[in-house]
C-alpha positions as CSV (number, residue, x, y, z in Angstrom):
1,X,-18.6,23.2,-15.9
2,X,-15.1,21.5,-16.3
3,X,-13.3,23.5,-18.2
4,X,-13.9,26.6,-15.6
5,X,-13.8,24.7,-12.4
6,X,-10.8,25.3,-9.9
7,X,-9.3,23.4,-7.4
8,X,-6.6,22.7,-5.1
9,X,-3.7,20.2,-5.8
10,X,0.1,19.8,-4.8
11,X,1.8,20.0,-8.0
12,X,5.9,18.7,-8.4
13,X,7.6,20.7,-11.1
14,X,11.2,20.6,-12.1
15,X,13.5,23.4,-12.0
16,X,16.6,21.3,-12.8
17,X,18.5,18.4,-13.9
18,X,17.8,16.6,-10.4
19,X,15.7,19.5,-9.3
20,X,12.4,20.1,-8.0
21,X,9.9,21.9,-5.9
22,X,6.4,21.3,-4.6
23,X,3.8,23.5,-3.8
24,X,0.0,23.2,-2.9
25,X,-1.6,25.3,-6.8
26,X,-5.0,26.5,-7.5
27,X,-6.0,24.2,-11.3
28,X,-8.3,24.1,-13.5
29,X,-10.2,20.7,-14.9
30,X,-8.7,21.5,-18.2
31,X,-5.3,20.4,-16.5
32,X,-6.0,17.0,-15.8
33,X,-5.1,14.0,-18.6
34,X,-7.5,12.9,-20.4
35,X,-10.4,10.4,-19.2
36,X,-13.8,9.6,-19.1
37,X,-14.0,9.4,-15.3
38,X,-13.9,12.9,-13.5
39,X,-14.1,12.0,-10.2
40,X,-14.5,14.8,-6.9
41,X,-11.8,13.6,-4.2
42,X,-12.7,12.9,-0.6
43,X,-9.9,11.1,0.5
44,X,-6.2,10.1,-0.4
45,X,-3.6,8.1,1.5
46,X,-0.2,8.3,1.6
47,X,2.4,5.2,0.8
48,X,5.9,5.5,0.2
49,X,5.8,5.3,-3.4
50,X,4.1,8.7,-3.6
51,X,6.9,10.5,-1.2
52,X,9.1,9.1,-4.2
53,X,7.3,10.5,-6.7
54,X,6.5,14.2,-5.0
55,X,10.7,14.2,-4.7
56,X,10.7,13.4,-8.7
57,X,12.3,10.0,-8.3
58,X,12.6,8.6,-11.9
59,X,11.9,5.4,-11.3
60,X,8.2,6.5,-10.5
61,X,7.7,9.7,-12.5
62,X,9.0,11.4,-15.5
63,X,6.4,13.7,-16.5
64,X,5.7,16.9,-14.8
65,X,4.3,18.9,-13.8
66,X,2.8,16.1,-12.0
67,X,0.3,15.8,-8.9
68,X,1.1,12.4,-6.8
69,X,-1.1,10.2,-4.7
70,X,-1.6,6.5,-6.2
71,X,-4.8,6.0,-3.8
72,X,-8.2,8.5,-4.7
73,X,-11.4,7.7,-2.9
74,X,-14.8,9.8,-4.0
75,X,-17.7,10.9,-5.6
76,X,-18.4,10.4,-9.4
77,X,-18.9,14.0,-11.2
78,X,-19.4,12.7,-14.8
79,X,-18.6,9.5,-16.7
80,X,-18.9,9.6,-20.2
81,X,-18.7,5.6,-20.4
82,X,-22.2,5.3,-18.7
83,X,-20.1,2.6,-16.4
84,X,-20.8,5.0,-13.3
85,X,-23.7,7.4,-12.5
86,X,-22.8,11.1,-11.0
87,X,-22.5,10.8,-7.2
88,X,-21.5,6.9,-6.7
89,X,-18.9,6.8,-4.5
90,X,-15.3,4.8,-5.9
91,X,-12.3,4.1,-5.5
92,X,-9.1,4.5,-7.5
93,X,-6.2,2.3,-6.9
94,X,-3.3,1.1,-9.5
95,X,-2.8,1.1,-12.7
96,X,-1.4,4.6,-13.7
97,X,-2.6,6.4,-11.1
98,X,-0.2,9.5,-9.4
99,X,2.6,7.7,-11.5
100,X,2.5,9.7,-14.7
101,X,-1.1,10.2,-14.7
102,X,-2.2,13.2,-11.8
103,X,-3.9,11.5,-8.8
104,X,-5.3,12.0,-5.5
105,X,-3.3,14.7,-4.1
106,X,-5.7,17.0,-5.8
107,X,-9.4,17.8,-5.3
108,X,-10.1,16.3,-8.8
109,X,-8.7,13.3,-10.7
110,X,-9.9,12.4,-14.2
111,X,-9.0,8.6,-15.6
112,X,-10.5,5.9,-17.2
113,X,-13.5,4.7,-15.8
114,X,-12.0,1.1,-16.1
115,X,-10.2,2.1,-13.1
116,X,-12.7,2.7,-10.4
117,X,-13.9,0.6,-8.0
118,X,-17.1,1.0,-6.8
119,X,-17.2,1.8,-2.7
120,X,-18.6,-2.1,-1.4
121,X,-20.7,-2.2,1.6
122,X,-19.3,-2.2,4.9
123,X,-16.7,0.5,3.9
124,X,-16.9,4.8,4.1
125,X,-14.5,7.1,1.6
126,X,-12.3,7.3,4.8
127,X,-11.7,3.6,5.6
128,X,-11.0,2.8,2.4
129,X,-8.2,5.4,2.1
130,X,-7.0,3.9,5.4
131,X,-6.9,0.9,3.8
132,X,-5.4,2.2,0.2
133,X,-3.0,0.7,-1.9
134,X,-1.1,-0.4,1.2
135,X,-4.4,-2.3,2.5
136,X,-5.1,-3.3,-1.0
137,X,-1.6,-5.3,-1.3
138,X,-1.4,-6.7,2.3
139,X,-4.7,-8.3,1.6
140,X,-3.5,-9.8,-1.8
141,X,-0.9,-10.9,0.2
142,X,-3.3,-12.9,2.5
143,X,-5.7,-13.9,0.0
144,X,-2.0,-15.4,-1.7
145,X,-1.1,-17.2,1.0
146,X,-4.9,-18.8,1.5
147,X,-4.1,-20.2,-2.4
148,X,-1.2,-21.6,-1.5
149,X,-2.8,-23.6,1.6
150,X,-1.2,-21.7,4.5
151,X,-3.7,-22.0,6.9
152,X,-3.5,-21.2,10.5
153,X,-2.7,-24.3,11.7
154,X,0.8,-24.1,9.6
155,X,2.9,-22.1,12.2
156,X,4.2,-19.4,12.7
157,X,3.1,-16.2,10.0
158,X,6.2,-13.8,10.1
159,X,5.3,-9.8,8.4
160,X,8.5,-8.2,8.3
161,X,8.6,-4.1,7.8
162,X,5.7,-4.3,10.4
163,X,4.9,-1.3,11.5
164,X,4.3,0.3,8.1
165,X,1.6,0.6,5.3
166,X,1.0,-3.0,4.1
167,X,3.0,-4.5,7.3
168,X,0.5,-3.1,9.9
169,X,-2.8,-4.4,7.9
170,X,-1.3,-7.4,7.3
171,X,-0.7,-8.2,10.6
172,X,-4.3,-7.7,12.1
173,X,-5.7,-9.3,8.7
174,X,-3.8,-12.5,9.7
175,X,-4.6,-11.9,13.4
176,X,-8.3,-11.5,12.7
177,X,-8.2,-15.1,10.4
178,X,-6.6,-16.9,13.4
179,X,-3.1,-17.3,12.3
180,X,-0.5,-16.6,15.0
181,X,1.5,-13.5,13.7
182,X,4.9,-12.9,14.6
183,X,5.6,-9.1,13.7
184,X,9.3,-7.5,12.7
185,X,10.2,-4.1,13.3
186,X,13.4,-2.5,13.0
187,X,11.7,0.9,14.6
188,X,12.2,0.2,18.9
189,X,9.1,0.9,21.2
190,X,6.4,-0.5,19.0
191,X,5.5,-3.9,21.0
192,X,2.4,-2.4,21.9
193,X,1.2,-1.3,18.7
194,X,1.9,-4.5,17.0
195,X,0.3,-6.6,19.9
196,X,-2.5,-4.5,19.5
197,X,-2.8,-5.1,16.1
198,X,-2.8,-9.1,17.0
199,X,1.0,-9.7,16.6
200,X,1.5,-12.6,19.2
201,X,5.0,-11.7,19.5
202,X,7.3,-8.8,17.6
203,X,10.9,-9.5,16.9
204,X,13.7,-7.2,15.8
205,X,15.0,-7.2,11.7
206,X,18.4,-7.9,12.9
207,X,17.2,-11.2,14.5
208,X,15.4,-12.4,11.4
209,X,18.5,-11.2,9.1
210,X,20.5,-12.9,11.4
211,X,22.4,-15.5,9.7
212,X,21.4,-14.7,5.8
213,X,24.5,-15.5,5.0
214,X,24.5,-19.2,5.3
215,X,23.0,-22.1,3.0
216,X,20.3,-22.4,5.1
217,X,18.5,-21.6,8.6
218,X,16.4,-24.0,10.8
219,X,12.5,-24.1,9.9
220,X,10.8,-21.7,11.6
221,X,8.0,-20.0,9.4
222,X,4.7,-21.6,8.2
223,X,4.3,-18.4,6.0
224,X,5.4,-14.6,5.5
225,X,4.5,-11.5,4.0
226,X,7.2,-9.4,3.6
227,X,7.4,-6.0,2.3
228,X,11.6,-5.3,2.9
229,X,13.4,-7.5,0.4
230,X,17.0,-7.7,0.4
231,X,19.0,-9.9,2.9
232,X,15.7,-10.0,5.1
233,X,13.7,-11.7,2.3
234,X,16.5,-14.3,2.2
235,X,16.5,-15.1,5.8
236,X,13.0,-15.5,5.8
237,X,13.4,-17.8,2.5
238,X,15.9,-20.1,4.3
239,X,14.3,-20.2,7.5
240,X,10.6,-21.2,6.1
241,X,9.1,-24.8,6.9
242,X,9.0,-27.3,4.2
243,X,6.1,-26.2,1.6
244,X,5.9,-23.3,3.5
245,X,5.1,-19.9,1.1
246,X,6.0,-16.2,1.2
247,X,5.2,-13.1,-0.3
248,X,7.3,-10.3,-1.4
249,X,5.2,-6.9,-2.1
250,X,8.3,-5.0,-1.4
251,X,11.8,-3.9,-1.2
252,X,12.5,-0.9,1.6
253,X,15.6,-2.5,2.1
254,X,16.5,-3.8,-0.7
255,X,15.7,-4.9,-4.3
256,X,18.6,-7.7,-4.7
257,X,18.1,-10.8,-3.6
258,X,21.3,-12.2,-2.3
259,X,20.9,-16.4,-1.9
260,X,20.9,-19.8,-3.6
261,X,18.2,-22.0,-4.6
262,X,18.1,-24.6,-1.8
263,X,14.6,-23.2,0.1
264,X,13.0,-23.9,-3.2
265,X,14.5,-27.2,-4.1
266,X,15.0,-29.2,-0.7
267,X,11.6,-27.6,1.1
268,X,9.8,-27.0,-1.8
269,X,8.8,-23.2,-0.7
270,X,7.2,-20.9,-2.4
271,X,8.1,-17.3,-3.3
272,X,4.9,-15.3,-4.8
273,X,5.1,-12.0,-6.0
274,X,2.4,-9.5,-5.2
275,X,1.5,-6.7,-8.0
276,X,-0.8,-4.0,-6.3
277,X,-1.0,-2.1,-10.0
278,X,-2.0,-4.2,-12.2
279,X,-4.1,-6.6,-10.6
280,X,-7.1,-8.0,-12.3
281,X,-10.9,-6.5,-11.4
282,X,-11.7,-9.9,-10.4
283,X,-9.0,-10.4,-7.7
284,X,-9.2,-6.9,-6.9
285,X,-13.4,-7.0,-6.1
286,X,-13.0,-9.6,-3.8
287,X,-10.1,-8.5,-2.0
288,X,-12.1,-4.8,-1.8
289,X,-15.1,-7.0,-0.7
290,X,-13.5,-8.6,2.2
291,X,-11.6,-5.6,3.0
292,X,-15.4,-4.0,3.8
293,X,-16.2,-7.2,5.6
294,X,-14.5,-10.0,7.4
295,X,-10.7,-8.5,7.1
296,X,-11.8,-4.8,8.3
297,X,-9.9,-4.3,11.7
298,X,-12.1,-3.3,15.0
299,X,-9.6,-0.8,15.0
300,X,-9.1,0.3,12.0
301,X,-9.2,4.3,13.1
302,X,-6.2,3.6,15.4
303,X,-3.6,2.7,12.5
304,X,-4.5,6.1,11.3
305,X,-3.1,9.4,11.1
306,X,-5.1,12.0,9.4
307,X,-3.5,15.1,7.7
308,X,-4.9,18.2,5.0
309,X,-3.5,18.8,2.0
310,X,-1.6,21.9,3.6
311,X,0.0,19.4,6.1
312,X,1.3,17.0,3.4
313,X,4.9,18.2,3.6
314,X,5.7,17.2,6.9
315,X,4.1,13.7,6.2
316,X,6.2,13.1,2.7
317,X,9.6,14.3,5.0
318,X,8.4,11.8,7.6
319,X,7.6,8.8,5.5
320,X,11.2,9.2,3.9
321,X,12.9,8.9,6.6
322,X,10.6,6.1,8.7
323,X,9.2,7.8,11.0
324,X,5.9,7.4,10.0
325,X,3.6,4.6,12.0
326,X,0.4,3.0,10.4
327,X,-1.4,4.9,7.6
328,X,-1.6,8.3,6.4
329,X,-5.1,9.3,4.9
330,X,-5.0,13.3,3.2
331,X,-8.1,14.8,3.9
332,X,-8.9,16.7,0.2
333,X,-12.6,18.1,2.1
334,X,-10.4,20.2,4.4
335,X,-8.7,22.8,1.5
């Protein structure tokens, strides 16, 4: 049945140097890598990182022609392993996934069956696409910041990059735990969105960059999650309370880091990296579990917007250039 079974994916092929095109292609199973996981795609989400690589940006892909999409949510067709029986519904997140490895932009995906996720209760193919990757991180994020001790009662919880992927979860994750969540935008008209995600209050990026420059910035933070980087990262470093901890999953500002070490030596704060790829099945079970449960947003459906494979284009030009709100789930039923 595999090796004659067709299907729809977008596929990115290069024409050039610093050249490429993308086009929604009929394949065959015989295309995809090889794997002893053959999973039957419901639903896939789209996160900057696979906008990069459907543009052929080498810092995510090399190998073409590819199919993108680093989130795959589904139902098992065959598993050679004997981990999964045909027709269990998983999830795919990580690892190699719509990096070099073809992913959930296409009807089919075929990996290693170390790489699914069974669905847990509480959850449908759909929500957890509307979580994805980008849900995935902002609740290693939280589950982080519980580790270190930030509890609600420690202050103020800034998310920067807000209204995005991992910044819109994050923010109604915290909200829904208690914390008081004070949300940063740089896109104007999105108070209400954030405040009914939880945020208590939402704030401009220039007023938290305000200032990076100095030594320095009076305590304000109990915590953060931030998902921009750069000279935004370092504001919020200098201007968290003393033992205070924050997150960087992210750099859509920047990847330098322009400051000096006195957050970490005078007020003992913490800076923890978050790794969305290759985080262990342990850690990634219990986030997916409280995902399903406790950290699942009443609504969830309203962070979403839903798009075919056919409609992809228009999202991947949108989510270049910010204009994109929330999260995108790709509908692979509708082809």
């Amino acid at each position: 049945m595999e090796k004659t079974h067709r299907y729809k994916a977008m596929v990115v092929e290069k024409t050039g140097e610093r050249q490429f095109v993308r086009e929604i292609r009929e394949r065959s199973l015989d295309d995809l890598p090889d794997g002893d996981l053959v999973v039957r795609v419901h639903y896939s989400s789209l996160n900057f990182k696979d906008a990069l690589s459907a543009t052929g940006h080498p810092g995510v892909t090399r190998q073409f022609p590819h199919t993108p999409g680093i989130d795959a949510a589904g139902e098992v067709v065959s598993c050679a392993s004997g981990l999964f029986e045909p027709g269990e519904k998983v999830i795919v997140t990580g690892h190699d996934l719509g990096m070099e490895t073809d992913g959930g932009f296409g009807q089919y995906i075929r990996v290693p069956s170390t790489w699914g996720m069974r669905l847990p209760a509480g959850l449908t193919l759909r929500e957890s696409m509307a979580f994805g990757t980008a849900g995935f991180t902002a609740g290693l994020s939280v589950l982080k910041l519980e580790r270190a001790g930030v509890t609600p009662d420690a202050g103020d919880i800034i998310v920067t990059g807000a209204t995005g992927g991992v910044g819109s979860i994050a923010v109604a994750i915290l909200a829904h735990d208690g914390y008081r969540v004070v949300a940063a935008t740089g896109k104007p008209g999105k108070e209400s969105f954030l405040k009914g995600l939880g945020a208590e209050q939402v704030i401009s990026r220039y007023e938290v960059a305000a200032g990076a420059e100095k030594a320095l910035l009076s305590e304000r933070w109990g915590g953060a999650v931030d998902v921009v980087g750069g000279a935004t990262l370092a504001a919020v470093l200098k201007s968290t309370r003393y033992g205070g901890t924050v997150t960087c999953c992210g750099m859509v500002g920047s990847p330098e880091l322009p400051m000096n070490v006195y957050p970490f030596i005078l007020r003992g704060v913490r800076l923890v990296g978050i790794d969305s790829v290759h985080a262990p099945r342990e850690e990634r079970e219990q986030v997916w579990r409280r995902l399903a449960a406790g950290w699942k947003p009443a609504g969830l459906d309203a962070l979403v917007t839903e798009c075919s494979l056919d409609g992809l284009e228009s999202m991947i030009e949108a989510i270049l250039h910010g204009k994109t709100t929330g999260r995108v789930v790709v509908n692979l039923l509708e082809c």
